[in-house]
N, C-alpha and C positions, 0 to 999 in steps of 0.2 A: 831635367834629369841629365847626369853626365852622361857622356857616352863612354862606351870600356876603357880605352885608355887614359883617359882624365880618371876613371876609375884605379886604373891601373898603376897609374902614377901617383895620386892621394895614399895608397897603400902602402909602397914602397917609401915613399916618403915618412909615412907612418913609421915604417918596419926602419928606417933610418935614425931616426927620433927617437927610438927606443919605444913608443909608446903599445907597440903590437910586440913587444917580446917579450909578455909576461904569458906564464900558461894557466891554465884553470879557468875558471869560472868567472862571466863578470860579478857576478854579486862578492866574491871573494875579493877581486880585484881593487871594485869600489870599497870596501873595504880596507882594505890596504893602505890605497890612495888616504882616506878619511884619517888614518891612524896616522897617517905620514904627513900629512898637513896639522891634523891638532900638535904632534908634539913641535913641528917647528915653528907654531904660531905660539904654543907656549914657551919655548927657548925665546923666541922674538922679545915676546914682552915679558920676561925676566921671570915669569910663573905668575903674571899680574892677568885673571881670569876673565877680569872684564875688559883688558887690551885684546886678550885673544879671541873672547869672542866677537869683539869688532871688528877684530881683521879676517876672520874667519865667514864673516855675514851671518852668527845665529845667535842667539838668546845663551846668558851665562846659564840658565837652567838645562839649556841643553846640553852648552858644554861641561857643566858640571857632571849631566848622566851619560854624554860618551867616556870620559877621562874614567867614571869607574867600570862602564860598560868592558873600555878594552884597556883595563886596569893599570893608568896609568898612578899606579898608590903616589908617586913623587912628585907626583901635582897637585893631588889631593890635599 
């Protein structure tokens, strides 16, 4: 287990990174994150479904049901 300053520093380092200056919830967060990775896994491989979800690590069925989940119609 760290001790508070090794804690303390992971944080700030964090909060450096940009990775601690979103606000809300993590589930919203994670969220986010997911929508921000499929569309630039889709720009990546030119709207090619099954490049993305290679690069991505999931099954095109999945990618298929996030892109309408957070409705990305332009990839559909």
């Amino acid at each position: 287990m760290d001790d508070p300053e090794a804690i303390k520093k992971k944080i700030f380092h964090a909060m450096g990174c940009g990775i601690l200056s979103r606000k809300g919830k993590l589930p919203d967060a994670i969220h986010e994150l997911e929508k921000q990775m499929i569309e630039e896994a889709m720009v990546r491989s030119g709207g090619n479904q099954r490049m993305a979800s290679e690069i991505l690590g999931i099954t095109e069925r999945m990618l298929g049901y996030r892109l309408k989940h957070y409705g990305f119609k332009s990839f559909i």
